[in-house]
C-alpha positions as a printed Julia matrix, in Angstrom:
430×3 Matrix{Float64}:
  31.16   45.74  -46.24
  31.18   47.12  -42.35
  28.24   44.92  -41.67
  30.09   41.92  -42.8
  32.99   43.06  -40.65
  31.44   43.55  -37.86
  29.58   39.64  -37.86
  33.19   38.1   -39.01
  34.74   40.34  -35.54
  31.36   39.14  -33.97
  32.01   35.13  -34.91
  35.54   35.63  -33.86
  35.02   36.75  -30.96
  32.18   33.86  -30.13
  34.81   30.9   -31.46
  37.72   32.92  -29.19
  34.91   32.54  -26.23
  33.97   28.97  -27.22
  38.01   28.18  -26.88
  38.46   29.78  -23.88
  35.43   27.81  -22.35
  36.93   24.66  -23.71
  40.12   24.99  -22.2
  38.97   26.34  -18.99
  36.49   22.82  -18.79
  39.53   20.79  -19.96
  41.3    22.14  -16.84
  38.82   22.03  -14.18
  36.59   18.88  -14.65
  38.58   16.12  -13.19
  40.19   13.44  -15.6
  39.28    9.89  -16.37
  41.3     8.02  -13.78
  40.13   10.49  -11.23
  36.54   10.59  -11.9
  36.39    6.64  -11.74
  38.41    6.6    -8.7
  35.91    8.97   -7.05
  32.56    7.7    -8.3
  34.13    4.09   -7.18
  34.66    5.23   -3.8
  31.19    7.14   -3.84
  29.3     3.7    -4.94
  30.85    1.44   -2.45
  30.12    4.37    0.34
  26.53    4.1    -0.84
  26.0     0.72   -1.51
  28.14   -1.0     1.2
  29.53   -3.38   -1.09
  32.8    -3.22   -3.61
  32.25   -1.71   -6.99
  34.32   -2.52  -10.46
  34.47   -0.04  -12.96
  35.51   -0.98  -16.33
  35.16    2.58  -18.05
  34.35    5.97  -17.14
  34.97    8.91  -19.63
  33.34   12.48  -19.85
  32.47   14.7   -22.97
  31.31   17.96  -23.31
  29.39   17.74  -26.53
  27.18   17.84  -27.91
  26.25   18.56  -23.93
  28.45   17.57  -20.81
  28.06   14.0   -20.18
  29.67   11.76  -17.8
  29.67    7.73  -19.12
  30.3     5.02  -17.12
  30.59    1.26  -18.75
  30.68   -2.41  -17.19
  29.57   -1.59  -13.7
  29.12   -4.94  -11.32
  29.44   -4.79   -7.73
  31.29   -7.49   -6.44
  28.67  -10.03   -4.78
  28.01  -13.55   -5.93
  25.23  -12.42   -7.79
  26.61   -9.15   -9.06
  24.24   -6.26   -9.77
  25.62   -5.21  -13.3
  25.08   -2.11  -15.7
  25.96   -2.25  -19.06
  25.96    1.87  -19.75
  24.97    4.63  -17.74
  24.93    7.91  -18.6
  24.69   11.01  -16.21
  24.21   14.51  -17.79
  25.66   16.74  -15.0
  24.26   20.87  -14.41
  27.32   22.45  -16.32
  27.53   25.08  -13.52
  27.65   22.65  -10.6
  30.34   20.79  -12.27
  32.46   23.86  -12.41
  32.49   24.26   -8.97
  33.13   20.7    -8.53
  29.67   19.73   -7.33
  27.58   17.29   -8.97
  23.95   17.9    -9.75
  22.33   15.49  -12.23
  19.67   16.63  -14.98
  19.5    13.66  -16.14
  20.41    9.91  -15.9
  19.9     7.22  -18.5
  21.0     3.73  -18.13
  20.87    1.1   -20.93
  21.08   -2.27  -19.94
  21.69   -3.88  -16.35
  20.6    -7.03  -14.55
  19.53   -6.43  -10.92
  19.49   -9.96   -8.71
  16.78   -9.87   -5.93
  19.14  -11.94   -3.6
  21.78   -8.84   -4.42
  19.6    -6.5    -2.65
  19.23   -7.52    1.1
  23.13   -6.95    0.98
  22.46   -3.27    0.19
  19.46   -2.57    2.24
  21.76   -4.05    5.51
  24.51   -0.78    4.57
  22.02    2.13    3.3
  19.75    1.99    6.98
  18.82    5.11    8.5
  20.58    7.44    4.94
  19.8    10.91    5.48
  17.16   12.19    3.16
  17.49   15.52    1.03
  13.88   16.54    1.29
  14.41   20.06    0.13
  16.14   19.48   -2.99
  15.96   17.68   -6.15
  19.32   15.77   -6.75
  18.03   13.99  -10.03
  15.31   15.5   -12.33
  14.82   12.73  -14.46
  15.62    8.81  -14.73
  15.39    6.89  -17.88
  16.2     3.25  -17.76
  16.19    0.68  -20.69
  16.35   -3.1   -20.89
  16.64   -3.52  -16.96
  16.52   -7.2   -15.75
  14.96   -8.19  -12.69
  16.54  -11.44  -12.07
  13.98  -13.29   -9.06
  15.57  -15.12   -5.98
  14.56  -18.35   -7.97
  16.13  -16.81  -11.28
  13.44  -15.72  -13.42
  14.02  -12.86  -15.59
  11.53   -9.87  -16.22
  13.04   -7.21  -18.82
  11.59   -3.25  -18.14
  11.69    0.19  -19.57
  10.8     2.95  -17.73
  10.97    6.38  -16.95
  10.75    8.89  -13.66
  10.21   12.61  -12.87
  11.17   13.33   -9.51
  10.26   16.25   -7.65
  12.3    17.52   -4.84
  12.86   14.67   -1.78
  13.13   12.23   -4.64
   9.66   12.04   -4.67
   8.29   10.93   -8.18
   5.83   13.6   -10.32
   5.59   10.98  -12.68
   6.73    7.37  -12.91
   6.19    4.61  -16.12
   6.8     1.37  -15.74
   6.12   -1.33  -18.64
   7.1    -4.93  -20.07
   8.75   -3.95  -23.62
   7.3    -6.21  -26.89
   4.57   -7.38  -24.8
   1.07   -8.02  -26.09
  -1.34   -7.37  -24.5
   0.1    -3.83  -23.11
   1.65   -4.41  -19.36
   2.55   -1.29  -18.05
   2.24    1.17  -14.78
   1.77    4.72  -14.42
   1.97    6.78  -11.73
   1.02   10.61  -11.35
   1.46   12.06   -8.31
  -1.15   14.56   -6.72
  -0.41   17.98   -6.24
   2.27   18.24   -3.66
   1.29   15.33   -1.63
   2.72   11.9    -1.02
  -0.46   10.36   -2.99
  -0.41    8.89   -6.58
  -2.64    8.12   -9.02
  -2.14    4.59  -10.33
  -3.37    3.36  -13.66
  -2.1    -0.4   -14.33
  -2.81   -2.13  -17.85
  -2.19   -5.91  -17.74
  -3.53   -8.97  -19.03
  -5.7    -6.66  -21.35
  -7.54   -5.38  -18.34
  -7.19   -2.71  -15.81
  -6.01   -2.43  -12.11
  -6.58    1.24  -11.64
  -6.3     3.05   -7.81
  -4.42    5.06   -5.55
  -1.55    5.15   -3.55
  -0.5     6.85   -0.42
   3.2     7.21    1.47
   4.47    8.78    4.82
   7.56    9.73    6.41
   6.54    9.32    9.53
   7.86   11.12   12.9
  10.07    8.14   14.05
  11.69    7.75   10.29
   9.46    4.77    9.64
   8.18    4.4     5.86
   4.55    3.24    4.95
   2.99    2.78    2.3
  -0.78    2.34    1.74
  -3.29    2.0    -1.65
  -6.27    0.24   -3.19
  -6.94   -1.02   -6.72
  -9.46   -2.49   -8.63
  -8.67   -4.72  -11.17
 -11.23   -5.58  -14.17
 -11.49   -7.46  -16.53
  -7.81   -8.89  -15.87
  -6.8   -12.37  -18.09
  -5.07  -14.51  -15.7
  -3.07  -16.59  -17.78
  -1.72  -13.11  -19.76
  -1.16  -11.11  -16.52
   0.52  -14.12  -15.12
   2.84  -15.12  -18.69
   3.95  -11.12  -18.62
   5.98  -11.82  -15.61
   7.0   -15.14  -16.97
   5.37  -17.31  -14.64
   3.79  -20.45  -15.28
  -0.22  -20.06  -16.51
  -2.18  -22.06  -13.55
  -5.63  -20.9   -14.71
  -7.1   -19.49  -17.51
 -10.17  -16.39  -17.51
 -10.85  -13.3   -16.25
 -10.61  -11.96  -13.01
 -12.17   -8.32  -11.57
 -12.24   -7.5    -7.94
 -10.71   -4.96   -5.13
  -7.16   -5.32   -3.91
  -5.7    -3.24   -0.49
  -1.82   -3.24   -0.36
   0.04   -2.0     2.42
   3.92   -1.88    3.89
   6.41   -0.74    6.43
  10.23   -0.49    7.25
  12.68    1.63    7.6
  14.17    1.62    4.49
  12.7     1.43    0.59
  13.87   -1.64    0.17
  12.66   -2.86    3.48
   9.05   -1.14    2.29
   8.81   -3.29   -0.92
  10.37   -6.73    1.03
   7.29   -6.4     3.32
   4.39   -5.29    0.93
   1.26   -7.37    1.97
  -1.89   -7.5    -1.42
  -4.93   -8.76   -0.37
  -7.5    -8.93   -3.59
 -10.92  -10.32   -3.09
 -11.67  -11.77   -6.33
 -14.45  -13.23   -8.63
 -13.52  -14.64  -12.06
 -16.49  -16.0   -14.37
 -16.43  -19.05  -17.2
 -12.44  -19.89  -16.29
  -9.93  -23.08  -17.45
  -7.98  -24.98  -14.65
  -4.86  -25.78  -16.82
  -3.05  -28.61  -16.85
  -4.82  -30.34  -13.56
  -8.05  -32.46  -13.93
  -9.75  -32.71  -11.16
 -12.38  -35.25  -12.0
  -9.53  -37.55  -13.43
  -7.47  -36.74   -9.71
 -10.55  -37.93   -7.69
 -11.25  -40.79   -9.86
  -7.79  -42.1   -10.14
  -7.22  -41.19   -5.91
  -4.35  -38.68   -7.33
  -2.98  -41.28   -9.2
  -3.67  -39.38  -12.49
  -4.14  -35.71  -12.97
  -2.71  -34.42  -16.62
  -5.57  -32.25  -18.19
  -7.67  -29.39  -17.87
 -10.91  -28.41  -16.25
 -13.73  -26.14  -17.53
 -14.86  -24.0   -14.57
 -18.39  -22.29  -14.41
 -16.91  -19.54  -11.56
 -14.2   -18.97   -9.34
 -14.1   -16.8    -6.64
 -12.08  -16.29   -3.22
  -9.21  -14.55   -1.41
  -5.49  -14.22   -2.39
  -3.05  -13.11   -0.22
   0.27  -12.25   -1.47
   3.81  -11.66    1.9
   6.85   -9.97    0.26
   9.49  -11.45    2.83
  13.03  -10.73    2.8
  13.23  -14.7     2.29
  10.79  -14.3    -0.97
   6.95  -13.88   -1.8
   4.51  -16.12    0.36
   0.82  -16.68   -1.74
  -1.85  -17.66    0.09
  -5.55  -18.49   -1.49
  -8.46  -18.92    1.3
 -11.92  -19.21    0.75
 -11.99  -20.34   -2.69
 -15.06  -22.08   -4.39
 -15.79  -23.09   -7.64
 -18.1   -24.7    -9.73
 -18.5   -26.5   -13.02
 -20.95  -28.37  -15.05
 -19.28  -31.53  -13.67
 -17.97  -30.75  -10.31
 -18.16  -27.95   -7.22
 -15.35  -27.38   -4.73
 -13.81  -25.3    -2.09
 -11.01  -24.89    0.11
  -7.32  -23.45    0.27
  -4.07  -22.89   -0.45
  -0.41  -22.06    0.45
   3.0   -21.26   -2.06
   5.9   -20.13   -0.45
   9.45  -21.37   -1.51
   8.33  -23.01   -4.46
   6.39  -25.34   -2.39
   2.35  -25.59   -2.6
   0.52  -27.19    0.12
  -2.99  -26.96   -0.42
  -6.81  -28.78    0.55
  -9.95  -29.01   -1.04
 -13.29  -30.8    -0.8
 -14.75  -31.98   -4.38
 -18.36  -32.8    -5.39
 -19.1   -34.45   -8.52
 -22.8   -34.52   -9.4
 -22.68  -37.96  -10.72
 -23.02  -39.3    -7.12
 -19.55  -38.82   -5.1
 -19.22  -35.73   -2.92
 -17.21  -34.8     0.0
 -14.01  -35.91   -1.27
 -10.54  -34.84    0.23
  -8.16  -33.94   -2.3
  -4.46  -32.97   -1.07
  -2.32  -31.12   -2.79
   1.34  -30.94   -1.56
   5.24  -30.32   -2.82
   7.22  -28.62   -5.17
   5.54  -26.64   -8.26
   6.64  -28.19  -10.88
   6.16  -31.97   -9.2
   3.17  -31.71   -7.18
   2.37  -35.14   -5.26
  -1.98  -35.23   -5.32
  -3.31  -37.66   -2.73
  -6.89  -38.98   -1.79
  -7.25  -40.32    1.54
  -8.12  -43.46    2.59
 -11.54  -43.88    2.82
 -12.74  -40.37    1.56
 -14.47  -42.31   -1.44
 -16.53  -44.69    0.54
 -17.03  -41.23    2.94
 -18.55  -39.97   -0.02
 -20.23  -42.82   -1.22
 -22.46  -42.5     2.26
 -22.42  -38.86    1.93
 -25.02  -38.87   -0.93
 -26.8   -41.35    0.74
 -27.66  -39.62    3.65
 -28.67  -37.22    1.15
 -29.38  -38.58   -2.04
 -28.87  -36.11   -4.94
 -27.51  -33.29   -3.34
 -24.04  -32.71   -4.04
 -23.91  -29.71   -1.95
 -21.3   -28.2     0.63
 -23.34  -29.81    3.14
 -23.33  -32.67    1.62
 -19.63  -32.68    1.21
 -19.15  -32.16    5.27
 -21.17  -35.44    5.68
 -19.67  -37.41    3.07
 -15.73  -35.95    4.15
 -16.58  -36.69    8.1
 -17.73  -40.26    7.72
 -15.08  -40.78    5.45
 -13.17  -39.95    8.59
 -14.79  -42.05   10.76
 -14.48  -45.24    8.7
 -10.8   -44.56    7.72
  -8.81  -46.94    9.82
  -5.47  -46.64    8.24
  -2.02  -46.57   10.47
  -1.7   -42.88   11.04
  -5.13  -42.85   12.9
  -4.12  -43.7    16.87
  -7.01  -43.71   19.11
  -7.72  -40.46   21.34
  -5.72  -38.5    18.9
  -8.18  -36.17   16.73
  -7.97  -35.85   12.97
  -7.16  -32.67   11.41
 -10.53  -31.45    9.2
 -10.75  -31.5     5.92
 -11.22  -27.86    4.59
 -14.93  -26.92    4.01
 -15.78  -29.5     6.79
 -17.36  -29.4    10.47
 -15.84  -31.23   13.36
C-alpha cells in the first residue's frame, strides 16, 4: 500500500510538472499572429523580395513544432511551398532564440527565373562558420520549374555540419526507373565530397572540392566518370527530349565561381570527353537529309560509334551546350563536325560520307529545337561527286575535305561575291 502511494504522489507530482511546463510554454512562445508577422519580416529580410503567408501555427506535441502553410513570394513566377515544418531546440525557443533540429518541407515549386531576383538581395550574407543553424533538411515533392518551364520533381535529404556545410546530401528523381539519384559524403572535416551518381542505369562516380577563399569568392571544383550511362534514360529523367539513343562512358571536369551559391551553380562549366559504342540517332536520318538536300529528314540512324566533346555554360541567361569534335560512323555513312544549343536554338555543321559514292557533303543544321530548318548547299553534291573521283572509293575524312572544297569552288550561287572568302565547312581545309 505505501509503495502504491508513493508512485500515485510520484505521477502527481510529474502531471503537476507537465502542467506547469505547459502553461509556462503557452506564455512564453509567441502566438500565431506574431510568429507569422516575424518569420514574414525575417523572409523578405532574407530573400529581398515580399513574402505571403497563408498559415503559421505552433504545437508542442507530440514535440515542439512550428508549421507554416501556402508560402509564395510575391514575383511573377512565385517560389511557392505547400508545408514546411521547422522543429525548433525547445531550450532556444524559451529564450526566444531559434535553433532548428530539423526542417521538413512537403511540396513547393521553385522557378529558375525566380532565383536571379534573390541572388541580386542575399550578396556578400555573412556566413556562420562556427555553428550549425540547421542539423537536418528533408524535402519532398520539390519542383524545379526550368527558365523554359520544364518540370523536374525531387526528394531529398541533407546533414549539415557546422558552416552549413553538408556531412551528407541525397538527391534523387522519385518513381523513376532506372534509379536517378546523387549522393554526397563529405570527407572528414574538409570541403571535399565523395560523389556517387546513378543515372540512366549507369554510374557517374567522382569527387568534389569547394573553397572559401580569402577575398569571399566561392569555387567549386570536381571530376567524374561516367560509365555505362544510357543517353536516352539519363536524358528522359530530366524530362528532356531523347536526341540519341546508347551508351555513353567517359571523364567529365566541372568547375565554378561567384560570390554567391547561387552565382556558383549559374556559372558551373562540365566538360565530358565522351565515347559511346553501337548508338541510335533518333528521329533524324541522315542519309534521307543528304539525299533529299534537307528536304526530308523524319527517321532514325543506326550508328557504329560516337565519340567527341560536350561542353555544357550555366549562364544567368540559361544553359549554353556545345558539342566539338564529334565523329561517327555507321555501316552506311561516317561524319564529323559540331554543334551549338543555347536558347532553344541549335546551330550546328557537319561533313557526311556515304560509302555508296558521295562524300564531303555539307549538312547545316540551324533554328529552334523542336523545328529545325536542315539545308545542303548548293553545289556540295556535285563537290562530292568529284570528291570520290579524285579518289575513287575512299570515303574518308580526306576525302570529304576534297569533295566539300570543290564543292566550294563550283558553287556559284548569289551569296558568293568575288574577293570575299567562304566560311569552311567543319572537318575541312582552306
Amino acid at each position: 500500500m505505501a509503495r502504491r502511494q508513493t508512485w500515485m504522489v510520484a505521477a502527481g507530482g510529474l502531471a503537476a510538472l507537465l502542467g506547469a511546463l505547459w502553461l509556462a510554454l503557452v506564455w512564453l512562445i509567441p502566438g500565431d499572429e506574431d510568429l507569422a508577422a516575424h518569420a514574414a519580416g525575417e523572409l523578405q529580410g532574407r530573400l529581398g523580395v515580399p513574402v505571403r503567408l497563408g498559415a503559421l501555427h505552433w504545437r508542442l506535441l507530440p514535440v515542439p513544432a512550428i508549421v507554416l502553410e501556402d508560402v509564395a513570394t510575391d514575383q511573377p513566377q512565385a517560389i511557392t511551398v505547400k508545408k514546411l515544418t521547422a522543429y525548433p531546440d525547445l531550450l532556444a525557443l524559451l529564450q526566444r532564440r531559434v535553433i532548428l533540429d530539423r526542417v521538413e518541407l512537403d511540396g513547393a515549386v521553385v522557378p529558375q527565373l525566380s532565383l536571379r531576383a534573390l541572388d541580386a538581395t542575399s550578396r556578400g550574407a555573412p556566413a556562420e562558420a562556427g555553428a550549425t543553424p540547421l542539423a537536418r533538411f528533408v524535402f519532398r515533392d520539390l519542383t524545379w520549374l526550368s527558365r523554359h518551364g520544364v518540370p523536374v520533381v525531387y526528394d531529398g535529404e541533407i546533414d549539415f555540419d557546422p558552416g552549413w556545410r553538408p556531412r551528407q546530401a541525397v538527391l534523387r528523381r522519385p518513381g523513376f526507373t532506372p534509379a536517378t539519384d546523387l549522393t554526397l559524403t563529405r570527407q572528414g572535416q574538409e570541403d571535399r565530397w565523395a560523389t556517387r551518381i546513378q543515372v540512366g542505369g549507369g554510374t557517374a562516380h567522382g569527387e568534389v572540392q569547394f573553397q572559401a577563399r580569402a577575398d569571399g569568392r566561392l569555387a567549386l571544383d570536381g571530376q567524374l566518370r561516367p560509365s555505362g550511362v544510357e543517353v536516352a534514360s539519363a536524358v528522359a529523367a530530366f524530362n528532356r527530349k531523347q536526341v540519341i539513343a546508347g551508351k555513353a562512358s567517359g571523364h567529365t571536369v566541372l568547375s565554378a565561381q561567384g560570390d554567391t551559391l547561387l552565382e556558383l551553380a549559374q556559372s558551373l562549366h562540365t566538360k565530358t570527353v565522351f565515347t559511346m559504342g553501337a548508338s541510335t540517332l533518333l528521329r533524324f536520318d541522315l542519309d534521307k537529309a543528304i539525299r533529299s538536300l534537307g528536304k526530308e529528314h523524319a527517321g532514325q540512324t543506326a550508328l557504329d560509334a560516337v565519340s567527341g566533346q560536350l561542353d555544357t555554360q550555366n549562364t544567368p541567361r540559361g544553359m549554353v551546350t556545345q558539342f566539338t569534335g564529334i565523329k561517327t560512323s555507321s555501316g552506311a555513312l561516317s561524319a564529323s563536325g559540331q554543334a551549338r544549343l543555347a536558347n532553344r536554338r541549335i546551330e550546328a555543321e557537319f561533313a557526311v560520307d556515304l560509302v555508296d559514292g558521295i562524300v564531303g557533303v555539307p549538312l547545316v543544321l540551324s533554328g529552334p529545337v523542336d523545328k529545325v530548318a536542315v539545308s545542303v548547299p548548293r553545289g556540295a553534291v556535285a563537290g562530292a561527286l568529284l570528291g570520290t573521283a579524285v579518289l575513287p572509293g575512299i570515303g574518308t575524312a580526306i576525302g570529304a575535305r576534297v569533295g566539300a572544297t570543290l564543292g566550294r569552288i563550283f558553287d556559284s550561287g548569289p551569296d558568293r561575291q568575288p574577293g570575299k572568302a567562304t566560311p569552311a565547312a567543319p572537318g575541312t581545309a582552306p
